[in-house]
C-alpha positions as CSV (number, residue, x, y, z in Angstrom):
1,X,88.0,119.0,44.7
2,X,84.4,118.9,44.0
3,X,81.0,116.8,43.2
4,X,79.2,116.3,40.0
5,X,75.7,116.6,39.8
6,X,73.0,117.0,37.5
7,X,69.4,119.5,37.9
8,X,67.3,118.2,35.1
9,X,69.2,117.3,31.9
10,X,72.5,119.8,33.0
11,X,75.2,118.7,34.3
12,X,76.5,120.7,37.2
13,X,79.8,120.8,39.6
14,X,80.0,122.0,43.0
15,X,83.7,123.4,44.3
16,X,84.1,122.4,48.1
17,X,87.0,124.9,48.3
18,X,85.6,128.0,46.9
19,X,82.0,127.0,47.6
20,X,80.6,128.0,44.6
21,X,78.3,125.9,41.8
22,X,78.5,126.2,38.0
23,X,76.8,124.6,35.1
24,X,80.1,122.1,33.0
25,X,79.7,124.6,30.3
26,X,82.4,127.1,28.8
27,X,80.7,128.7,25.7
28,X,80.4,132.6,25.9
29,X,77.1,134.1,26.4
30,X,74.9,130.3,26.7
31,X,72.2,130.7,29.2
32,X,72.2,126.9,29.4
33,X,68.6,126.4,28.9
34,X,68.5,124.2,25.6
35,X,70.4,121.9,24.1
36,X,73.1,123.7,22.4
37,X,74.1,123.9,26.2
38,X,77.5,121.6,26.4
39,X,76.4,120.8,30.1
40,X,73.2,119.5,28.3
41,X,72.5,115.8,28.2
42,X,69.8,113.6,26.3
43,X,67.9,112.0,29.4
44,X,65.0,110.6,27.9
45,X,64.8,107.0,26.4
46,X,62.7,108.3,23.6
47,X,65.4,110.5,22.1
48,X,68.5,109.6,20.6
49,X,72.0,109.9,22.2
50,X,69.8,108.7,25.7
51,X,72.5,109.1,28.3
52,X,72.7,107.3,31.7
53,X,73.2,110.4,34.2
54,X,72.7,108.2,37.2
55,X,76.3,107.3,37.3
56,X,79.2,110.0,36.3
57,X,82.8,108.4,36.9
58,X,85.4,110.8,37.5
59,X,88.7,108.9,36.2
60,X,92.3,110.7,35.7
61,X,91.1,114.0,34.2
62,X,88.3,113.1,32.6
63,X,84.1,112.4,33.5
64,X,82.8,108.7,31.7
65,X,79.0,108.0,31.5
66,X,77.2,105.2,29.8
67,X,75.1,105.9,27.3
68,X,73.3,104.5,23.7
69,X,73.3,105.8,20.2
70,X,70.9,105.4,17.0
71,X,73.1,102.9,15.7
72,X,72.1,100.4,18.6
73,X,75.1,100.0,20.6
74,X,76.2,101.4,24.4
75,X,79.1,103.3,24.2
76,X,81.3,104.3,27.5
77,X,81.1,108.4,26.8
78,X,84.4,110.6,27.9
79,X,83.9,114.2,29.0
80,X,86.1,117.1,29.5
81,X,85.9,118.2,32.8
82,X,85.5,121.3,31.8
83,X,82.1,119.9,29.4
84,X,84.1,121.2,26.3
85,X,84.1,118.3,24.4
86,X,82.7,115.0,24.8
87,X,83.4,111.6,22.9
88,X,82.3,107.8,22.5
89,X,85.0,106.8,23.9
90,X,84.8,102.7,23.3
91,X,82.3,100.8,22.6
92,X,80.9,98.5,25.1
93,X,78.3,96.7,23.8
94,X,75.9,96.2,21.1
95,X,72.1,96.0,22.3
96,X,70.4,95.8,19.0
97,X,68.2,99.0,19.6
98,X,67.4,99.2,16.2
99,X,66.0,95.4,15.8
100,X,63.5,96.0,18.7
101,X,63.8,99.1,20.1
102,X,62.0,101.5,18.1
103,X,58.4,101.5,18.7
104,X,55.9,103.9,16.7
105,X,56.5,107.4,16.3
106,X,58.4,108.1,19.6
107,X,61.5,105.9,18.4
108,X,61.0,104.6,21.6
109,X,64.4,102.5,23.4
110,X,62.8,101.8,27.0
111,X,62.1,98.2,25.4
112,X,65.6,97.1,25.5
113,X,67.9,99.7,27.1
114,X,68.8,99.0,30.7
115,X,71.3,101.4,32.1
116,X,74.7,99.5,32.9
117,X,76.1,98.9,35.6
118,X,79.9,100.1,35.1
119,X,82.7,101.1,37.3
120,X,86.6,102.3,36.9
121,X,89.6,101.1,38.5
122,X,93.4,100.5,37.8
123,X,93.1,101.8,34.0
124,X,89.5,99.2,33.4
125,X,86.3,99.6,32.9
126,X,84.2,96.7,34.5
127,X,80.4,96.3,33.0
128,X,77.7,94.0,32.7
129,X,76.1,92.9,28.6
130,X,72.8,93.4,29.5
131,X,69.2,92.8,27.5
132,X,65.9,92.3,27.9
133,X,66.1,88.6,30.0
134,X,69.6,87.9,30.3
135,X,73.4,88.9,29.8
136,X,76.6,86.8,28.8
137,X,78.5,87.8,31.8
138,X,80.6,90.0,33.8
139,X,83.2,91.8,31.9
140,X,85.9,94.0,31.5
141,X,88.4,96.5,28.6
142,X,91.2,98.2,29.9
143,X,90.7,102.2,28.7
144,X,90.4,102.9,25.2
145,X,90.5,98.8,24.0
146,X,88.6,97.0,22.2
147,X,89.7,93.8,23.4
148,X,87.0,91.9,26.0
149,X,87.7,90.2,29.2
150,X,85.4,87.7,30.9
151,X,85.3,88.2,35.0
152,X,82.6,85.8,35.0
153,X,80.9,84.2,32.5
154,X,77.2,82.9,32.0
155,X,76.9,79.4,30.9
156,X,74.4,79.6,27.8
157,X,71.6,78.0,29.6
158,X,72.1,80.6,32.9
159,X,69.9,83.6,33.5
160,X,72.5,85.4,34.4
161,X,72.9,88.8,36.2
162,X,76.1,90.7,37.5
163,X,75.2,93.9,39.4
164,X,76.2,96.3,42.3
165,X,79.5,96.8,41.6
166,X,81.6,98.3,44.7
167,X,85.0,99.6,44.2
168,X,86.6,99.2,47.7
169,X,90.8,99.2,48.3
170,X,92.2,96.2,46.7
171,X,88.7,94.9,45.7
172,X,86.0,94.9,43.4
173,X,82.4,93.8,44.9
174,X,80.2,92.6,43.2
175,X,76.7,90.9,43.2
176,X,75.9,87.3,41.1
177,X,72.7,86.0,40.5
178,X,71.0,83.6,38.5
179,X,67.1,83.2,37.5
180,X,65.4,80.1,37.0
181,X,63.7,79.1,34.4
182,X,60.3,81.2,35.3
183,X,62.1,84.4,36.8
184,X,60.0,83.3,40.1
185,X,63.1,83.4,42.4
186,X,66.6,84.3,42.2
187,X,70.2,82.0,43.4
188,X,72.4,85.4,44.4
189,X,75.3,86.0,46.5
190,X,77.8,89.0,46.7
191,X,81.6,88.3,45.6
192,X,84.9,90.3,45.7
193,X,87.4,90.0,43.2
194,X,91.1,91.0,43.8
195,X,92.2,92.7,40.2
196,X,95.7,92.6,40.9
197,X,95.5,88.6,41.7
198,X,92.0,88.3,39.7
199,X,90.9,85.6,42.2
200,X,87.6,86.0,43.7
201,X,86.0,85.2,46.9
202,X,82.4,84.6,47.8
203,X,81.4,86.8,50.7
204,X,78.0,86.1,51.3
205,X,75.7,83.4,50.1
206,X,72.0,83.8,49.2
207,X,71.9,87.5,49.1
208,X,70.3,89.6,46.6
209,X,70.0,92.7,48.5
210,X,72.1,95.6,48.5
211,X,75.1,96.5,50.2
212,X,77.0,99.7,51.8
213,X,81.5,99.6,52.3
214,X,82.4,101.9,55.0
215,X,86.0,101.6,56.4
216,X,86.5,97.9,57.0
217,X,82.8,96.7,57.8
218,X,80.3,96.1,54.9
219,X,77.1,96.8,55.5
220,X,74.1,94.4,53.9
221,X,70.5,94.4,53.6
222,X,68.7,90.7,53.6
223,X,65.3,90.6,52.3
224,X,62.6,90.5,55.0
225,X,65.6,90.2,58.0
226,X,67.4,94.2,58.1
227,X,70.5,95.2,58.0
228,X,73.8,93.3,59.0
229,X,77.6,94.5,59.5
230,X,80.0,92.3,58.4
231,X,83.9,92.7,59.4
232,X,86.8,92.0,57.3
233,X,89.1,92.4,60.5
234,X,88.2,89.3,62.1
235,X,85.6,88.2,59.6
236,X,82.6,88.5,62.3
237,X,78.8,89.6,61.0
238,X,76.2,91.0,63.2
239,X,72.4,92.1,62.9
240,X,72.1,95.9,63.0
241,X,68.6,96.9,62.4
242,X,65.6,94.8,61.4
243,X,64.1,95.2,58.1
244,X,60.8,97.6,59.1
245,X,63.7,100.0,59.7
246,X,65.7,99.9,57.0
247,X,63.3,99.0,53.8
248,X,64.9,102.0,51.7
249,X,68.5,102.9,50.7
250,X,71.1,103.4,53.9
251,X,74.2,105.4,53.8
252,X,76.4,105.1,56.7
253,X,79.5,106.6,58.2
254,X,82.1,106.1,60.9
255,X,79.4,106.9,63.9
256,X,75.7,106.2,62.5
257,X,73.6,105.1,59.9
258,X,71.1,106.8,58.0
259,X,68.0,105.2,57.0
260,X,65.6,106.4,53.9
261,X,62.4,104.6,54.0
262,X,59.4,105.7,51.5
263,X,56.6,107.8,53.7
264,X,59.1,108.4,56.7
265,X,61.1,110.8,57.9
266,X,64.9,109.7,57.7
267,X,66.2,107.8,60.7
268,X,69.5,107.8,62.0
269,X,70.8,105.2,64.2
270,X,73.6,104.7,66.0
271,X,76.2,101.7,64.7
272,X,74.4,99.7,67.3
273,X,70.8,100.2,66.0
274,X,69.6,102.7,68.2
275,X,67.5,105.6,67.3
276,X,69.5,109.0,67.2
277,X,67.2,111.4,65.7
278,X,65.0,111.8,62.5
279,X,65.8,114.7,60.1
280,X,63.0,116.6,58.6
281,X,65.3,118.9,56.2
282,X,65.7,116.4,53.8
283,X,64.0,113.8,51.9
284,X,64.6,110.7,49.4
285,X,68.5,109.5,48.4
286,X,69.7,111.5,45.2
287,X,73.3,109.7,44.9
288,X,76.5,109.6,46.9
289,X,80.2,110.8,46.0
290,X,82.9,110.0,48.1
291,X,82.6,111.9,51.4
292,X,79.4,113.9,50.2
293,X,75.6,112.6,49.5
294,X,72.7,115.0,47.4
295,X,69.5,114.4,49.2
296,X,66.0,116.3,48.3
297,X,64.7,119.1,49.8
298,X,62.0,117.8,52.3
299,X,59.3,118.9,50.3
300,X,60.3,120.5,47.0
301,X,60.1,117.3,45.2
302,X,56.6,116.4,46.5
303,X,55.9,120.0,45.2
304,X,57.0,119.6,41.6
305,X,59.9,121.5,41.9
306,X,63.9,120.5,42.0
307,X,65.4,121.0,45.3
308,X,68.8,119.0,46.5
309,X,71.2,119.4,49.4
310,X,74.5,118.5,49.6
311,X,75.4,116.9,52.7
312,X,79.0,115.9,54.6
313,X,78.7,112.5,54.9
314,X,80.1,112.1,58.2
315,X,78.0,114.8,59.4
316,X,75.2,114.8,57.6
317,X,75.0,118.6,57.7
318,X,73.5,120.8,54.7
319,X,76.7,122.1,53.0
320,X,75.0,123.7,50.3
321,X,71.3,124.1,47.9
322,X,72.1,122.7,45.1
323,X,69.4,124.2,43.3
């Protein structure tokens, strides 16, 4: 039992049982320090083989990241857990990188590569066909198919966009939204879909914001209004915080809620909105992973250097330096 993590462009795993940290690498002798490193990954959108090392999925044995290729298409990647081997697993989609995506010299993607949105549940992989202005839909292939399966899907005249996907018990969450003509304003609201049944169920209306699952309560941000609760027990929803507190990302567990706003120390309040403490040991949000988050260093990062704790979620304690 462990977390994933990357430092830089190397993939790393911390143990929670032994407590120790490694670099996902097994050759003999590599001082993981270029590229030849099997814990190395292409993180920059000028390169080819870009990966997307803000998401890693780890699914029955095996690591999946997103990632595009020269040929212009975004590939689901499989890794051994052990970083031995890696594969393009299935294709996802094709982005036409190589219509408009080169740009001068630099073979630059940026232009048209948007990191995916993609999670993995009961043997699928759910993602979003994303481009430049729109994208035909939510979707989904079941491991190792070709074959695609609509969730939703975009009318041809609908600026479409399916993000925030949530993996929660029986449900899939998920966020819908559609531009107008202008990309001035946005129709959103955030759904759940039961993959057993496939029905889905709007949850809330008119919200674009994002959203935090903890137990049975779900946990929403609304633009300009702060943060509300929402039960799935008796179906009740109540303001938590206003927005001046909360204008950053929130993680929150069975007693408080932690609050990471640009320029402030991090907050944490009480499930009832009230002011705990702030923490001055650590900084901005790296990602979060089951029970455990990686936050910064409180000042390595403004320093130019790469510092990250990982924390216990439900205590928000240092574990470990993840250096």
């Amino acid at each position: 039992d462990g977390i994933y993590y990357f430092v830089d462009e190397y993939l790393k795993f911390y143990d929670f049982s032994s407590k120790k940290k490694v670099t996902v690498c097994n050759k003999p002798n590599c001082k993981h320090d270029n590229k030849e490193c099997n814990a190395y990954f292409e993180t920059s959108v000028a390169e080819k083989g870009y990966m997307d090392t803000t998401t890693i999925i780890y699914y029955e044995g095996y690591l999946y990241m997103a990632g595009c290729d020269d040929d212009g298409k975004v590939y689901l990647y499989r890794i051994s857990k052990d970083g031995s081997s890696r594969e393009k697993y299935m294709q996802l989609y094709g982005a036409n990188f190589t219509d408009v995506g080169r740009q001068g010299e630099t073979e630059d993607f940026s232009r048209t590569w948007i990191c995916p949105d993609i999670v993995i549940r009961n043997g699928y992989v759910y993602y979003m066909f994303t481009s430049e202005d729109t994208c035909s839909g939510l979707m989904r292939k079941k491991l190792g198919s070709d074959k695609v399966e609509y969730v939703v899907k975009a009318k041809d005249d609908m600026h479409f966009q399916a993000y925030r996907f949530v993996s929660n018990g029986d449900y899939l969450l998920f966020q819908v939204g559609v531009y107008n003509e202008d990309y001035t304003n946005m129709d959103a609201a955030l759904y759940a879909l039961n993959d057993t049944t496939d029905e889905i169920v709007k949850l809330v209306d008119d919200f674009q914001g994002r959203y935090y699952m903890r137990d049975d309560c779900m946990y929403y941000l609304k633009y300009r209004e702060g943060l509300y609760r929402y039960s799935f027990s008796d179906g009740k929803t109540k303001k938590i915080l206003p927005a001046k507190y909360c204008s950053g990302e929130v993680v929150v567990n069975k007693n408080s809620i932690l609050c990471f706003n640009v320029g402030e120390l991090v907050k944490e309040y009480d499930l009832e909105g009230n002011l705990l403490k702030e923490h001055e040991k650590f900084g901005y949000l790296h990602c979060k992973n089951g029970d455990y988050i990686v936050a910064s260093k409180k000042g390595k990062m403004e320093e130019g250097g790469s510092g990250y704790l990982l924390l216990d979620i439900d205590t928000y304690e240092a574990v470990e330096e993840l250096d």
